[in-house]
N, C-alpha and C positions, 0 to 999 in steps of 0.2 A: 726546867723552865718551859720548853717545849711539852711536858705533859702537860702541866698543870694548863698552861694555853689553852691544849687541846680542851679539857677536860672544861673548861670554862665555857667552849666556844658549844662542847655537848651540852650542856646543860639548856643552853640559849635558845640552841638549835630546838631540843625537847621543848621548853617551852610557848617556843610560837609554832610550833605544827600544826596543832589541831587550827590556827588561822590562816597557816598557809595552806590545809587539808580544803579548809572552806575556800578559800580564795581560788585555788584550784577547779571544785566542780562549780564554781559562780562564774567562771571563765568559760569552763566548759560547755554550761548549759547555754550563755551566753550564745558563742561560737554555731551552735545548732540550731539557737531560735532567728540570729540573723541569718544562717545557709538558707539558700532556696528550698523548697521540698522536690524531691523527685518526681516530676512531669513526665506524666504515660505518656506518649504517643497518644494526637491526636483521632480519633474513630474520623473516616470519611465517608459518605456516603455517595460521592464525586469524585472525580478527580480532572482539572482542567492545566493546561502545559501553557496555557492562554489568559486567560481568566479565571474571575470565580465562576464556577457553575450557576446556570441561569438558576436553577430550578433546588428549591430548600428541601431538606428528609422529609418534610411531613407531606412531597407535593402528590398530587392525584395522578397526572397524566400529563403527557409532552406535550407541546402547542403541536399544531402537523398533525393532530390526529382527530379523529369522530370517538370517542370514549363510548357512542351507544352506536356503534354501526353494528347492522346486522349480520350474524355469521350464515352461511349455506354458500352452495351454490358452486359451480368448478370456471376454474381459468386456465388457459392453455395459450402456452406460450412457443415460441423458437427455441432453438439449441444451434449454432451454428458448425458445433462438432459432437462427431460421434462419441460415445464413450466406451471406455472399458475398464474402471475401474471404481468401484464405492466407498474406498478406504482413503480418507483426505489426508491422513497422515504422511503418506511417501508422496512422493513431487512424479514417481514414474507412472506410465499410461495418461490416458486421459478422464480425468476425474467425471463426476456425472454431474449435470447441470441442478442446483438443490441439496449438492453433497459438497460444497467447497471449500478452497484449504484455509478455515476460517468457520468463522461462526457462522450459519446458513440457518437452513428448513430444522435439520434435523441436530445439529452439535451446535452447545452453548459454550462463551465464552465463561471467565469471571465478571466482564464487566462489557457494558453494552453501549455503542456509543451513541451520543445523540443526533440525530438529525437538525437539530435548528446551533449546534454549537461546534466550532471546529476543534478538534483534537480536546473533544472532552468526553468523557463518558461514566457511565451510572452504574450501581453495583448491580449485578444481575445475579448468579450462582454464591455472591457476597453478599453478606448481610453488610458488614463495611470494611473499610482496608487503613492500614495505618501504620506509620514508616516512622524512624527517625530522622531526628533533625540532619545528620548528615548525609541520608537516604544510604543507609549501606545493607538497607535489608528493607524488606515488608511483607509484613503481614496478612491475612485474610482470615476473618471468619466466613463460613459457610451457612446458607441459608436452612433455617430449621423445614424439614417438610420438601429440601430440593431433593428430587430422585429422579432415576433411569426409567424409561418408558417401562421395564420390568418391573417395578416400583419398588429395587432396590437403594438404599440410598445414598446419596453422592457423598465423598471422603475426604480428607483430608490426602489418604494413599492415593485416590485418583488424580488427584492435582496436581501431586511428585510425580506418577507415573507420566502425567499427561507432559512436564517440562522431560522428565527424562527421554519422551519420545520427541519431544520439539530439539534436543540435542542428540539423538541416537545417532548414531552410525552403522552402516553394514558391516557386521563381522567379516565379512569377505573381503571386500574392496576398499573397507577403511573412508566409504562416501559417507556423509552423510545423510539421511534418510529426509531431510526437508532443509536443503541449505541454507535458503533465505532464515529458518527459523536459528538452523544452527549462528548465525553470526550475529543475528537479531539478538539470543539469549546468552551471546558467549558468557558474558560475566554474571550471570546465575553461575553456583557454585555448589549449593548445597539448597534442598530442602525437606523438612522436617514438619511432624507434626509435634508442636507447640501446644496444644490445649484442647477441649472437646469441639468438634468441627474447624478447630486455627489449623494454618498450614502460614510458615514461614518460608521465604526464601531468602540467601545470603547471598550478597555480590562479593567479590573480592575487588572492588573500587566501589568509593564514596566519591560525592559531589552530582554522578549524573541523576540528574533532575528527572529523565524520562524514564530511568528502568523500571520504579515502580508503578508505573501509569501502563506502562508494555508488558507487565508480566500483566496484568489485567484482563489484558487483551489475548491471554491462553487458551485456547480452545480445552476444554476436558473432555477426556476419553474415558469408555469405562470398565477399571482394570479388572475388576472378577468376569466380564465377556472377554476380555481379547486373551486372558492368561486360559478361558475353557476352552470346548471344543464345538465344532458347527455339528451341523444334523448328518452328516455323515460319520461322525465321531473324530473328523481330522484336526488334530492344536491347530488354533486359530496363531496369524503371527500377521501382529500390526506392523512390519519393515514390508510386508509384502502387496502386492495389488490383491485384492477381491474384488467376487463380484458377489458377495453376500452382503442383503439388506442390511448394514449395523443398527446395532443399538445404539441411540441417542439421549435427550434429557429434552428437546427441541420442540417444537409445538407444531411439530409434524414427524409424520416416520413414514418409508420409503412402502407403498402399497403393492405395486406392480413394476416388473421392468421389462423391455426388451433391448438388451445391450445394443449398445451403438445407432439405437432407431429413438428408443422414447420410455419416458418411465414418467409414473405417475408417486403421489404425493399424498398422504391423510392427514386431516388435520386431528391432534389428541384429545378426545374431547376433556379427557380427565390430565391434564398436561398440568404438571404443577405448578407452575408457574403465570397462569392464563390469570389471576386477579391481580399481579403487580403493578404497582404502578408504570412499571420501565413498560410494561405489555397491554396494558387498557388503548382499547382501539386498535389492534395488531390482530395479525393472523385470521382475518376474517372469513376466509373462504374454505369451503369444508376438503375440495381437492386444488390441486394444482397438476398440471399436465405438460409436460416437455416432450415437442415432436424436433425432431435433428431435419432439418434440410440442406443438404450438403451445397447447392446452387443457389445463388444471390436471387436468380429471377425466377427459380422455382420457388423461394420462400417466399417474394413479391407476391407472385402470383397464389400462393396460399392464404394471405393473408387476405385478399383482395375476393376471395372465394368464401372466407368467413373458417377456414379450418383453424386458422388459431385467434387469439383476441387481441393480445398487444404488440406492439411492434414500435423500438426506439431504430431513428432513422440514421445511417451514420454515411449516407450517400447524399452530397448538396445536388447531384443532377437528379437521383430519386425526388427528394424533395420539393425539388423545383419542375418537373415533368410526368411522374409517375404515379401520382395521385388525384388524377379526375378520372373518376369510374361512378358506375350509377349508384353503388353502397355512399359513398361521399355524399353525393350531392343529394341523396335522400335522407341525408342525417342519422342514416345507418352508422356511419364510421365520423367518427371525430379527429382532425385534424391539427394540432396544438403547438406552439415552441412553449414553451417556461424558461425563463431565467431563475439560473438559480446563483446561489451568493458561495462559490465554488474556488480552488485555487485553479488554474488551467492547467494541464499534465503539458510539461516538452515532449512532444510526439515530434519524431525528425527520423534520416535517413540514417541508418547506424553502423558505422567503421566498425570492422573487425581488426583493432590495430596491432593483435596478434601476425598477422599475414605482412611479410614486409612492405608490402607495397602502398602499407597507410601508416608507415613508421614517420615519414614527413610529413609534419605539419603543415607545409607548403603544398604537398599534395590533396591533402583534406581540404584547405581554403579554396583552392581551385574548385573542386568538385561543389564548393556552395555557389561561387560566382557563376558558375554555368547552370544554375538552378533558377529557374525565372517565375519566382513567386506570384507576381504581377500580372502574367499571361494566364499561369495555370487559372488563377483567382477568376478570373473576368471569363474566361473560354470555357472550363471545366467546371468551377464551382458557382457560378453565377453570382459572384461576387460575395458568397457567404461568410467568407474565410475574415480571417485577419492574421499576418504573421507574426508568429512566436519568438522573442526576444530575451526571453531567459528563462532558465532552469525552474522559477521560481515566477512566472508569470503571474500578476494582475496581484502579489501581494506585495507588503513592506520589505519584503525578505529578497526583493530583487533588485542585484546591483541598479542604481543610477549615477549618472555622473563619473567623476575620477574618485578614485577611494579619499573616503573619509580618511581625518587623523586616527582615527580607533581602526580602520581597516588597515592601513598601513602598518602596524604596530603591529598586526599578522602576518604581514605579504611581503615588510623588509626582510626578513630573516629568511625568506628561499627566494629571492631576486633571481639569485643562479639558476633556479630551478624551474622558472614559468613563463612562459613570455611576455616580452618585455612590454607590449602595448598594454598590457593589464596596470602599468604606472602611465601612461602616459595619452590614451586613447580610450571613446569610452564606445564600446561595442556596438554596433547595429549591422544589421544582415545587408547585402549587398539590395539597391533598390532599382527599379524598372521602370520608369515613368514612361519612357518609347524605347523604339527598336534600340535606337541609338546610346540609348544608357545598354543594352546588353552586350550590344556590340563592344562595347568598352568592357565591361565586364568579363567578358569573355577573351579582348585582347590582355587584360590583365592575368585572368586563369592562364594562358597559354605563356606566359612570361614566369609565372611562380613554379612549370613545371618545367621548365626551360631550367631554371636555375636549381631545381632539385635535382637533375642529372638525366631530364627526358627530351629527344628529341623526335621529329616530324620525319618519317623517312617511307616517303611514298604512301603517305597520306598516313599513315599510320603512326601512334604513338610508342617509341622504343626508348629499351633504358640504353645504357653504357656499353652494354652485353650484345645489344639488337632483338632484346625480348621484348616482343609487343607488351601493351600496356593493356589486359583484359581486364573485366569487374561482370560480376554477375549479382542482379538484385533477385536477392530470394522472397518469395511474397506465398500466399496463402489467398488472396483474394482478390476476385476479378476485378474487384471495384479499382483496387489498385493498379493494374496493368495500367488502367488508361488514361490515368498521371506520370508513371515514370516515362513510359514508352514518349511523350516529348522530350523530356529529360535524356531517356537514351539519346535523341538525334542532337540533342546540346551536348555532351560529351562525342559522340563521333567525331561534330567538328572539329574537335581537338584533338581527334587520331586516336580518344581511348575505344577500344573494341568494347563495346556495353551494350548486353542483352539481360533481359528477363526469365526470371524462369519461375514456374507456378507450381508449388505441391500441395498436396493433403496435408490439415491438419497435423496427422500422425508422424508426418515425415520431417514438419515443420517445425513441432516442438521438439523432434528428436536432434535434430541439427542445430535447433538454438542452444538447446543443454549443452550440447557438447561441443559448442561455436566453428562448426563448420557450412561457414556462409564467408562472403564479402561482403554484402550492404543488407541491411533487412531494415522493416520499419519498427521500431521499438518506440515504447511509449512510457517514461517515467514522473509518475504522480506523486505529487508532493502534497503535505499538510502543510495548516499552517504552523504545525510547529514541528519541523524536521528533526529527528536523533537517530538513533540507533540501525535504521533500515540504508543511512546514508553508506555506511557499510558496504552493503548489498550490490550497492548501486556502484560505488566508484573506488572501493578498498582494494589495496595489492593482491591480500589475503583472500580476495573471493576473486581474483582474476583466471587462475586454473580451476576453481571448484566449480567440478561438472554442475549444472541447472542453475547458477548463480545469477544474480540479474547483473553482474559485472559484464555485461554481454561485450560491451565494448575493448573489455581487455584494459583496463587501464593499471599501469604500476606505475608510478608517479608519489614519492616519496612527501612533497609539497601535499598533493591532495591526499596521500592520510591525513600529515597533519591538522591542514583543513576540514578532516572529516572529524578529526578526533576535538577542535575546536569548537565546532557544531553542538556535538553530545556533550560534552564537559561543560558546555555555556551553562554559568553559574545563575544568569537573568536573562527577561528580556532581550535587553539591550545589547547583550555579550551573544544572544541566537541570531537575531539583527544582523548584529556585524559581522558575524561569522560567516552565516548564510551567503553574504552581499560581496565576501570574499571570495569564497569555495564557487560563486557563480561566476564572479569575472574568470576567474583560472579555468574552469570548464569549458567558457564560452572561446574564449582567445586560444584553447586549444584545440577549438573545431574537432570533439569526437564526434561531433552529428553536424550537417546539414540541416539546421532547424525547420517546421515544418508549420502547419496551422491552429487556431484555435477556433471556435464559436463561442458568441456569449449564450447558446440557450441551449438546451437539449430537446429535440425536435422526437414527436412522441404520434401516435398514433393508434386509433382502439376502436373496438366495436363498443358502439352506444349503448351499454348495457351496467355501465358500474357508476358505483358513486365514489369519489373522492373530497380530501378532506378540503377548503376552503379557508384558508390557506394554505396550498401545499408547504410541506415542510421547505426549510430557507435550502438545504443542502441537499436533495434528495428528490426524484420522482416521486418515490416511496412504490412503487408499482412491484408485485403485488402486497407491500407490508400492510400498511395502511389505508388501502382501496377496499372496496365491497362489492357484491353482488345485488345490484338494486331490480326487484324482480318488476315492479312499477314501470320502470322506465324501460326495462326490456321486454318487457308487451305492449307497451306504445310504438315500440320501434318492433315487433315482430322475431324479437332474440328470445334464444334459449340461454 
C-alpha cells in the first residue's frame, strides 16, 4: 500500500514540475528585479563636516580671490624663530617657516581647504573621493597630470607611504615620529592601491563621520626621493631632521637658505597644478622671503625701516602706541583690523597637572580668581581684549546655560567622575568691576587653598610638610612678561612664590614636548566641526606621548568618553551636544586659567600689494591670494 502511495504521489510530483520549475525562476527573477541595485559610492569633489559645500564640480574659482591677479614681484616677511630643520614630517627641531607640518609653499595635501567655508574642503592632488555609507573606508582617485617638482609622477604608493609616515614610529624609542598625526590617524589601518591612480584606506571603526574628511587632509610625501640618496650619496631617511631643500609637488620649492637666519622661496612656474580651480588667483608672487628676528622690538623696528613687508600685530599696546612713524602717516604703510567670521582658539594659562601641586582642583580655581582680567584689559591692552569663556568660543558648540536633556544623557553616567557644578552651575570666569570685587575674589582664592591643605606661615604659602608653595611661568616672549609679572604680585599676596622665567624658542619647544614647565601659555583652536584632534588635545592616551598637545596632562576617564562622543557623533545635533558637554567638564575643571580673544586680526603692510575685495570670510589670505601691484608701488616709491 505504502509503495503504490508512493509511486502515485511520483507520478504527480513528475507531472507538475516543469510548472513548479517555471514558478521557481518567475519568483526568482521576481526577487532581483524588486532588490535595490548595488550603489557605488558617491564621487565627491567636496567634502563639508558642516554643510553642503558652497561651491559645485564645474566651479571656476573661490570667492577671496582675484582669478587675473598678476604674478612677479617678491615679499618678505618675519620668522619669529630660528630654524633647523626642512623635513615637516618629524615634530623634532624647529621646522622652517614655508615648510610646515601640513600643507604649505612647498608639500600638498589631498584635499585643500577653503577659505570662505569652515571645516570644508576641495579635492586638490584628488580628482574625487568616495566613502561608504558606513564610512569604514575611503577612497581617492588621484589627479591625472599631478607630479613632483622632478616631474615624476604622484602615486597611489605615495599616499600609503605618506600615512605610513603620519603613523611611523622611531625604531629606537618606540615615539612616534609626528604624535599629533599618530593619534589623529590611529584608526587608519590598512591602505592599498585599489585601481589606476585609487588609493584606499581602511578604518577598523565605522560611523566616524570625520575620518574620511581628515585623511584628506594628508600631506604627501615623495616616496622614490626619501627611499634615494642626497648629493653626497647618504640614504635619505624621513624619521630624521634635514637640512636639505625637499622635493615637493607645491607651487613653490625652497631657492636659498641660511639656517636659523632666513630662507627664501620660488615660485614653479611650470607647477602642475597652477590652472585649477582650487589655485586660480593663488600663488602670485614670483619669491617669497623669511628674515628670523629673534627680538619683538628689533622686528618692530624692521619693519618700520621697510626691511620686510608684512606684519600681523599680536601686541594690543603695539597697536595702540607703536605705529605713528613717518612711513604711516605718508601712506607708505597701511594700517588695518579685518574681521574675519572665525571660531576663537582658548588661549589661557596652562597647569601642568602632572606636577602634584595642580592635582587640586581647588588649587587651580584659586590661581583664576587671582587673575584680574579686568585691570590687565584697561592698563595693558587698552581695552582690546574680551574674555574667553569656553573652549569652543563664539560658536554653537559652546556650553550655555545648565545642560540640556540631550547633555545630560551624556554627563549622568560619570556624575562620580566630574565636578559637581557642571549639574548645577553654569560657568563664568571670576569678574572685576573695582578693586573691591578682587579683593573678594582673592579672599575666596585664599579660602580654596586653605582647604586644599595650604597654609600662611610667615607670609609664605606652605603645604602640610612646611613646603613653600613655588610656580614658575615658562614664556618665550617679552610681550608676555608684562602681563604675568602683575599676575605674579596677585599670587604673592597669597604667599605663592611666583616668578617668570623667559627662554629661547629652542628651549621652549623642548620643554613643552617633554612637559617640563608648571604654567605656560598654550593656545587650543578649534573648528567648527571638532573630531579626531580632540584626542590630541585632552586623551589619557597622549598624556605621556612626548610632543603631544595633551600639554595639560589630562587622564580623566569621563573626558575620553567625552572625547570619544565628539568623534562618533552620528549628526549635527549629537556634535552639538557632545561638544556643549566635553566643554562644561573642561571648564569646571579649571585646566587653564582662561585668557583673551579679539574680534579682528590687526594687519599691517607696506603700500605696495593688491588684495582681493573681499577678503576671504576666514583668512587674511596674506601671502596666498595678495599680489605685487607695481602701479601702486611707484606711486608710493616701493620696490
Amino acid at each position: 500500500m505504502l509503495r503504490a502511495t508512493f509511486k502515485k504521489c511520483e507520478k504527480k510530483v513528475a507531472s507538475l514540475m516543469p510548472h513548479l520549475v517555471h514558478l521557481f525562476f518567475a519568483a526568482l527573477i521576481g526577487l532581483c528585479l524588486a532588490a535595490p541595485a548595488f550603489a557605488e559610492p558617491e564621487k565627491h569633489h567636496a567634502l563639508s563636516l558642516v554643510r553642503e559645500p558652497k561651491y559645485p564640480a564645474d566651479f571656476k574659482h573661490f570667492d577671496g580671490v582675484n582669478p587675473n591677479a598678476p604674478k612677479g614681484g617678491t615679499v618678505r616677511l618675519s620668522s619669529a624663530a630660528p630654524y633647523d630643520n626642512l623635513n615637516p614630517a618629524v615634530f623634532r627641531g624647529n621646522i622652517a617657516p614655508g615648510v610646515a607640518r601640513g600643507a604649505d609653499l612647498v608639500f600638498e595635501a589631498l584635499m585643500v581647504a577653503s577659505r570662505e567655508e569652515g571645516s570644508t574642503q576641495y579635492c586638490l592632488l584628488c580628482e574625487w573621493v568616495s566613502f561608504p555609507e558606513d564610512r569604514s573606508s575611503v577612497t581617492f582617485k588621484l589627479r591625472e597630470g599631478a607630479r613632483w617638482h622632478d616631474g615624476v609622477a604622484i602615486t597611489p604608493e605615495d599616499v600609503i607611504f605618506s600615512m605610513d609616515v603620519a603613523k611611523g614610529k622611531d625604531p629606537e624609542t618606540g615615539a612616534p615620529w609626528q604624535p599629533l598625526l599618530a593619534q589623529y590617524y590611529k584608526n587608519v589601518v590598512k591602505g592599498e592601491k585599489t585601481g589606476d591612480r585609487e588609493v584606499t584606506f581602511t578604518f577598523d571603526v565605522s560611523g566616524n563621520r570625520e575620518l574620511p574628511f581628515i585623511v584628506g587632509e594628508l600631506v604627501v610625501y615623495p616616496k622614490h626621493w626619501w627611499e634615494g640618496r642626497d648629493e653626497s650619496g647618504k640614504a635619505r631617511d624621513i624619521s630624521k631632521t634635514s637640512l636639505e631643500p625637499p622635493l615637493g609637488s607645491g607651487p613653490y620649492k625652497v631657492k636659498a637658505t641660511r639656517p636659523g637666519e632666513w630662507i627664501a622661496f620660488e615660485r614653479v612656474p611650470a607647477y602642475w597644478g597652477r590652472d585649477l580651480p582650487v589655485r586660480a588667483g593663488e600663488n602670485n608672487f614670483d619669491t617669497l622671503e623669511f628674515q628670523y628676528y629673534g627680538d619683538l622690538n628689533v622686528s618692530m623696528e624692521a619693519f618700520k625701516a621697510g626691511q620686510y613687508d608684512f606684519r600681523t600685530e599680536s601686541s594690543a599696546k603695539a597697536w595702540a602706541t607703536a605705529y605713528d612713524f613717518p612711513a604711516l602717516r605718508d601712506g607708505k604703510v597701511v594700517k588695518r583690523e579685518v574681521t574675519l567670521e572665525t571660531p576663537k582658539p582658548m588661549q589661557g594659562f596652562v597647569f601642568n597637572i602632572r606636577r602634584p601641586k595642580f592635582e587640586d582642583i581647588r588649587v587651580r580655581r584659586a590661581f583664576n580668581l587671582a587673575f584680574d582680567f579686568e585691570w590687565t584689559n584697561q592698563n595693558l591692552f587698552f581695552g582690546q581684549y574680551t574674555r574667553t569663556n569656553s573652549f569652543f568660543e563664539g560658536q554653537e558648540l559652546a556650553a550655555t546655560g545648565l545642560p540640556s536633556p540631550a547633555e545630560l544623557e551624556l554627563l549622568e553616567p560619570l556624575r562620580d567622575k566630574i565636578p559637581p557644578e557642571v549639574f548645577t552651575e553654569v560657568f563664568k570666569n571670576p569678574v572685576n568691576k573695582d578693586p573691591a570685587d578682587f579683593r573678594n575674589n582673592l579672599r575666596q582664592a585664599a579660602r580654596l587653598l586653605k582647604e586644599a591643605g595650604y597654609n600662611v606661615v610667615n607670609n609664605k604659602l606652605v603645604n602640610a610638610q612646611g613646603q613653600p608653595f613655588t610656580v614658575e611661568f615658562l614664556i618665550e616672549s617679552e610681550a608676555f612678561q608684562r602681563v604675568i609679572l602683575p599676575y605674579v604680585e596677585n599670587l604673592r599676596r597669597l604667599g605663592i612664590d611666583a616668578n617668570v622665567r623667559m627662554v629661547d624658542s629652542t628651549e621652549m619647544k623642548r620643554r613643552e614636548d617633554t612637559f617640563d614647565f608648571d604654567i605656560i601659555v598654550g593656545v587650543f583652536a578649534q573648528s567648527e566641526s571638532p573630531g579626531n584632534e580632540q584626542r590630541e588635545f585632552w586623551s589619557s592616551a597622549a598624556a605621556d606621548q612626548t610632543g603631544s598637545r595633551n600639554v595639560i596632562g589630562i587622564k580623566s576617564p569621563a573626558v575620553d568618553t567625552l572625547v570619544d562622543k565628539v568623534i562618533f557623533a552620528s549628526n549635527r545635533d549629537a556634535l552639538v551636544t557632545a561638544c556643549r558637554a566635553l566643554d562644561r567638564v573642561l571648564l569646571w575643571s579649571a585646566f587653564v586659567v582662561p585668557q583673551w580673544h579679539s574680534a579682528t586680526s590687526r594687519i599691517a603692510y607696506w603700500n605696495k600689494f593688491g588684495s582681493p575685495d573681499p577678503l576671504p570670510k576666514l583668512t587674511v589670505g596674506f601671502p596666498d591670494v595678495w599680489w605685487f601691484d607695481a602701479e601702486l608701488a611707484a606711486k608710493n616709491g616701493l620696490k
